[in-house]
SEBA-539233 format. One record per residue (C-alpha): residue number from 0; residue in three letters; x, y, z. Coordinates in pm, 1 decimal. Each point is the difference from the previous one (the first is absolute). Example, Ala and Ser with C-alpha at 12.3 -4.5 7.8 and 13.67 -1.06 7.14 Angstrom:
BEGIN
0/ALA/1230.0/-450.0/780.0 $
1/SER/137.0/344.0/-66.0 $
***
This chain:
BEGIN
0/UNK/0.0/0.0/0.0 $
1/UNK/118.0/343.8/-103.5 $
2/UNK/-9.8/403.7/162.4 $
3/UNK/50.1/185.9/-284.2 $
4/UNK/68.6/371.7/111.5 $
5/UNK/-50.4/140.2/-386.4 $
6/UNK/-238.9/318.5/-15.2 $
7/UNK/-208.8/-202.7/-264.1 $
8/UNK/-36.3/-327.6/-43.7 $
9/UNK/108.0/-104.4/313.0 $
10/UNK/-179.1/-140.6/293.1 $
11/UNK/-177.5/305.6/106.2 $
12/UNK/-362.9/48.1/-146.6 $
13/UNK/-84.6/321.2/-164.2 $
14/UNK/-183.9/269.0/202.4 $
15/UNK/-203.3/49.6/-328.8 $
16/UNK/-342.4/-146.5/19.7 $
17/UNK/-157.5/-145.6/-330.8 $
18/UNK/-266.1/186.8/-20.3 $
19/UNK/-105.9/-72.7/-322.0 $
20/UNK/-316.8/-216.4/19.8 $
21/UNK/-62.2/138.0/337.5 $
22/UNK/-263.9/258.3/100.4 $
23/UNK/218.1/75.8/312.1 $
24/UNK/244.2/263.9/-219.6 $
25/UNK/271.8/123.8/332.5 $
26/UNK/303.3/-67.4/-139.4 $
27/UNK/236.1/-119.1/229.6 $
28/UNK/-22.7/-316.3/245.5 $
29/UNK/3.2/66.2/364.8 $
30/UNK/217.9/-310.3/73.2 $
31/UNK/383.3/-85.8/-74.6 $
32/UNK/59.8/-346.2/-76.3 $
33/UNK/287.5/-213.9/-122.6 $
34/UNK/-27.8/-393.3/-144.3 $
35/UNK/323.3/-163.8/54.9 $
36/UNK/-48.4/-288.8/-303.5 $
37/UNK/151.2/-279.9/-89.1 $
38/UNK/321.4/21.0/-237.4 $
39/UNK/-132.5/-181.6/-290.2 $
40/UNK/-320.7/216.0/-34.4 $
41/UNK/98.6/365.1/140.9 $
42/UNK/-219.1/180.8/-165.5 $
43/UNK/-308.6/-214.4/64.6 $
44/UNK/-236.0/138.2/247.4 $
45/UNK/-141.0/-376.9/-2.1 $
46/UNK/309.3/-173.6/138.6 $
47/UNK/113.6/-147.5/308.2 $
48/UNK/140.5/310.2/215.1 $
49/UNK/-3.9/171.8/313.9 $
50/UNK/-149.9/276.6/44.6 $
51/UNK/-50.0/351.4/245.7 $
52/UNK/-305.3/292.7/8.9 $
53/UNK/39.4/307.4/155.3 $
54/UNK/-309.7/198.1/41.5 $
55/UNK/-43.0/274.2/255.0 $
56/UNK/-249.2/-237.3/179.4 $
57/UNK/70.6/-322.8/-117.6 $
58/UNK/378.4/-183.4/-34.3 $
59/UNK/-23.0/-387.1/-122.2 $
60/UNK/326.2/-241.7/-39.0 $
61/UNK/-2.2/-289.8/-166.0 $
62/UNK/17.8/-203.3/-292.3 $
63/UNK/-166.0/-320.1/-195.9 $
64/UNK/-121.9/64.2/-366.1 $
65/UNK/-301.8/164.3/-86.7 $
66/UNK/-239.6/-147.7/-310.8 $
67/UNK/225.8/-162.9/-202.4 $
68/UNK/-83.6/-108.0/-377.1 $
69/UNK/-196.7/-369.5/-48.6 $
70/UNK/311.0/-153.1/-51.7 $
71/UNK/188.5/80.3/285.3 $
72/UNK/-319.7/-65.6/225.4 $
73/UNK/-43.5/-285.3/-135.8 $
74/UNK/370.1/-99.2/90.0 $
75/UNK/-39.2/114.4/377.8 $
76/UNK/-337.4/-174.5/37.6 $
77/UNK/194.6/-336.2/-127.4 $
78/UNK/272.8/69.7/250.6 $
79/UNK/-242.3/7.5/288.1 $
80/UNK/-166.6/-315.6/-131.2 $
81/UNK/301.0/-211.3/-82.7 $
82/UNK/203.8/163.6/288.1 $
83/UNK/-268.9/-34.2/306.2 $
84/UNK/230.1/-69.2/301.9 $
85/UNK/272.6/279.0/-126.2 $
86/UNK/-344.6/267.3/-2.3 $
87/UNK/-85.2/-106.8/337.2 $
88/UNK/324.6/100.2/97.3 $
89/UNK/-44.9/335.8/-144.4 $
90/UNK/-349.3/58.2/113.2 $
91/UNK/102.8/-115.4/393.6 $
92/UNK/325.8/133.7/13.4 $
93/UNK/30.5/215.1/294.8 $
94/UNK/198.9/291.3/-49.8 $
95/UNK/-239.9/65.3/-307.7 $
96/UNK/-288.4/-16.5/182.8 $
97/UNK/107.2/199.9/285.3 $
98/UNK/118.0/289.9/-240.4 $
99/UNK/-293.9/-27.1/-262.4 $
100/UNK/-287.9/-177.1/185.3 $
101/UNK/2.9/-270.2/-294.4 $
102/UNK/-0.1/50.4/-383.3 $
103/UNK/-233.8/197.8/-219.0 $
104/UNK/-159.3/115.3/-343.4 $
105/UNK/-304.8/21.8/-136.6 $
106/UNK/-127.6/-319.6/-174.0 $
107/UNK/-317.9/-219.4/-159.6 $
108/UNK/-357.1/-27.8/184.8 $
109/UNK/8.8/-422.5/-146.4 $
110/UNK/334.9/-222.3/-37.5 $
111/UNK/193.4/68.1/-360.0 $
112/UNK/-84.2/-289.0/-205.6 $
113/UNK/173.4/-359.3/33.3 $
114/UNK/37.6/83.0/389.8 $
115/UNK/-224.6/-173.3/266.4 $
116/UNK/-204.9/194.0/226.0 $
117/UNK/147.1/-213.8/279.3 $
118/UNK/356.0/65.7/-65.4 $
119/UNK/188.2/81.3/312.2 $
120/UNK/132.5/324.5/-128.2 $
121/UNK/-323.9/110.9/-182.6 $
122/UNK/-1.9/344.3/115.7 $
123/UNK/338.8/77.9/-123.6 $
124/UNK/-92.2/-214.1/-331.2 $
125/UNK/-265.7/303.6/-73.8 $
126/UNK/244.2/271.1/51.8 $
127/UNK/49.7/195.3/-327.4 $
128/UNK/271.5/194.8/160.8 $
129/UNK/265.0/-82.8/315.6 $
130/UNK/162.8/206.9/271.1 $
131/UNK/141.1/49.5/347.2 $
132/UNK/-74.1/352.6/101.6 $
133/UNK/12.0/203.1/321.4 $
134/UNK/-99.8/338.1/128.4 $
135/UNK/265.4/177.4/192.1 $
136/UNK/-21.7/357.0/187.8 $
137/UNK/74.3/304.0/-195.1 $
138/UNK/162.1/98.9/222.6 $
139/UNK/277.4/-259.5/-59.5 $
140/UNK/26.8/111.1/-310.7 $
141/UNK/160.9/336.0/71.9 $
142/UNK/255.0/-137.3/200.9 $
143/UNK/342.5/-184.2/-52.3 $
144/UNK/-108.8/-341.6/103.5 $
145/UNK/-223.8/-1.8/-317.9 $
146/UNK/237.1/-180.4/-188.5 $
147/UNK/24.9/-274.3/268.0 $
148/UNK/-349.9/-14.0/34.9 $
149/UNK/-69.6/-45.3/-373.1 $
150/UNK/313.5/-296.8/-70.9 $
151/UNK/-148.3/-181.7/326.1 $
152/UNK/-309.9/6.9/-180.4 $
153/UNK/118.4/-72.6/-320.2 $
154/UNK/201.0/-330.4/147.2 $
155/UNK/-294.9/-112.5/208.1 $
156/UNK/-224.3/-33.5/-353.6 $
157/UNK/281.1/-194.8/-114.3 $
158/UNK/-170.2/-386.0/-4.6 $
159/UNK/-271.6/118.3/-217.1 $
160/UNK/251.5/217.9/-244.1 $
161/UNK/194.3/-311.3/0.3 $
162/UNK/-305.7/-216.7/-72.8 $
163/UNK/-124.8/225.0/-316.7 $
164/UNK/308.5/21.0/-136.7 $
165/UNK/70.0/-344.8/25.0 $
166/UNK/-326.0/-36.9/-209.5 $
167/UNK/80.6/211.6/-265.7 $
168/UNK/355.3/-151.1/-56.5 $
169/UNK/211.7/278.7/119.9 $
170/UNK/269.3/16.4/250.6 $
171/UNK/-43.1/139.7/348.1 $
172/UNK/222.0/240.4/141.3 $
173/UNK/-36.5/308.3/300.8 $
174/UNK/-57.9/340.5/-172.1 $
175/UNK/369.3/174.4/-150.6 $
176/UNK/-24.9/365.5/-36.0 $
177/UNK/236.3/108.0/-309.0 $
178/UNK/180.9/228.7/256.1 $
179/UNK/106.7/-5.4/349.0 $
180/UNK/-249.1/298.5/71.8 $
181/UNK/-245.6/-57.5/-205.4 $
182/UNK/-287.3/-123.6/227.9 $
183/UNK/75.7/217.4/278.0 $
184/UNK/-39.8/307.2/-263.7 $
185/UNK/-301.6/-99.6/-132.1 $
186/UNK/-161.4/-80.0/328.8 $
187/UNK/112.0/348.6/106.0 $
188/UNK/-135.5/147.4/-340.9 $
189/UNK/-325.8/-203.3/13.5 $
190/UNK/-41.9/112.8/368.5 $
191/UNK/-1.8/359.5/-54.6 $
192/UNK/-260.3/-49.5/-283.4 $
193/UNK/-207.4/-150.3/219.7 $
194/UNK/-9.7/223.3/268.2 $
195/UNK/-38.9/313.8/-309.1 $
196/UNK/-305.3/-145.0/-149.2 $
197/UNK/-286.4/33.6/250.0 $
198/UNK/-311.0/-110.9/-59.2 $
199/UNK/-139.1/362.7/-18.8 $
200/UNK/159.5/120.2/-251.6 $
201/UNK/-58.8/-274.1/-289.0 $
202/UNK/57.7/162.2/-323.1 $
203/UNK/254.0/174.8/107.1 $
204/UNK/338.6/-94.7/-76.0 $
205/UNK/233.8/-45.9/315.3 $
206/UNK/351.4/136.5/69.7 $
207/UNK/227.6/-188.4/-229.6 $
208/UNK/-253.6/-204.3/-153.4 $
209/UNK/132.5/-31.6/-343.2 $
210/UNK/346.9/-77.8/163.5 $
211/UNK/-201.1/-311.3/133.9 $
212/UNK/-157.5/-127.3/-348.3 $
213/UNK/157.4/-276.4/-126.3 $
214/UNK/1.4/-365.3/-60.3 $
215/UNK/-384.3/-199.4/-152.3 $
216/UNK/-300.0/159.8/16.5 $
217/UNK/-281.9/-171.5/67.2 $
218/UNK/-170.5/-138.6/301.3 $
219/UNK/253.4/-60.5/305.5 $
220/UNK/56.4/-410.3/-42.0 $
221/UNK/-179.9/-213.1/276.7 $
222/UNK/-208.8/332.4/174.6 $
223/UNK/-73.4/174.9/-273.3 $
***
């Protein structure tokens, strides 16, 4: 897994909104977020990664993969099926559960076809999307320790980002920023959006917002 620093297409998410299609026309997000992906796909919002929000009311850590294409749901549905004792593992470990409360996404009202309404891990079966996510004080976020709070995190989620990737053929390794600073930068950078962009003032672009844009646009992978 990668943190790229670049301005643009990095792992920070623009501050643009698309507003395109949307009858909601403020320009400019009131979150910073970043999607730390997977190597092989970087610029694929629907890739395993790890992942961090700042809001000024709401900061989420994390990471998983949110709705990924038939193919590679397909692949992660056959892993849990084929693999049942290794997602048991994931699903009871205990530092994940402690951290995250248990694993997440959105998923189907009836089982996907082929897959027994009985199967032990039916409920996961459904999922159209996976993750291990956490809310953590704002507060935190403006501090030092925020690094250490977010690579705790980020290591805790690491049975299921070992799991997915596992399904999808690729290799699993911690997150490597491209520069010795790089994440503590970024953090610092994505902080100080954050705590620009109250909720008040939507539409109005923050402090150094367009110093923040950057990286995929698009929905934020796993909470949208």
């Amino acid at each position: 897994f990668v943190a790229d620093p670049r301005a643009n297409g990095g792992s920070m998410f623009r501050i643009y909104r698309d507003v395109r299609f949307s009858k909601d026309r403020r320009p400019y997000k009131e979150h910073a977020s970043c999607h730390f992906r997977h190597e092989i796909r970087t610029r694929d919002v629907h890739t395993p990664g790890y992942y961090v929000h700042l809001a000024p009311n709401d900061v989420r850590i994390g990471g998983g993969i949110w709705l990924p294409p038939g193919a590679a749901l397909g692949a992660i549905r056959n892993a849990i099926d084929e693999d049942r004792s290794g997602w048991k593992r994931v699903v009871t470990n205990k530092r994940l559960n402690e951290t995250f409360g248990g694993i997440g996404g959105d998923g189907l009202v009836r089982p996907p076809r082929g897959y027994d309404a009985d199967h032990p891990h039916i409920e996961d079966l459904k999922r159209k999307t996976f993750f291990a996510m956490r809310r953590v004080d704002r507060k935190i976020a403006l501090t030092p320790g925020f690094l250490n709070e977010v690579t705790d995190t980020f290591h805790a989620a690491t049975p299921l980002m070992k799991f997915l990737t596992k399904a999808l053929g690729q290799a699993f390794s911690a997150p490597t920023p491209l520069h010795p600073r790089a994440p503590s930068l970024k953090m610092r950078h994505m902080a100080q959006v954050a705590k620009r962009v109250p909720a008040a003032e939507a539409g109005r672009a923050a402090p150094g917002a367009r110093r923040a844009s950057g990286g995929c646009g698009g929905a934020a992978a796993s909470v949208g």
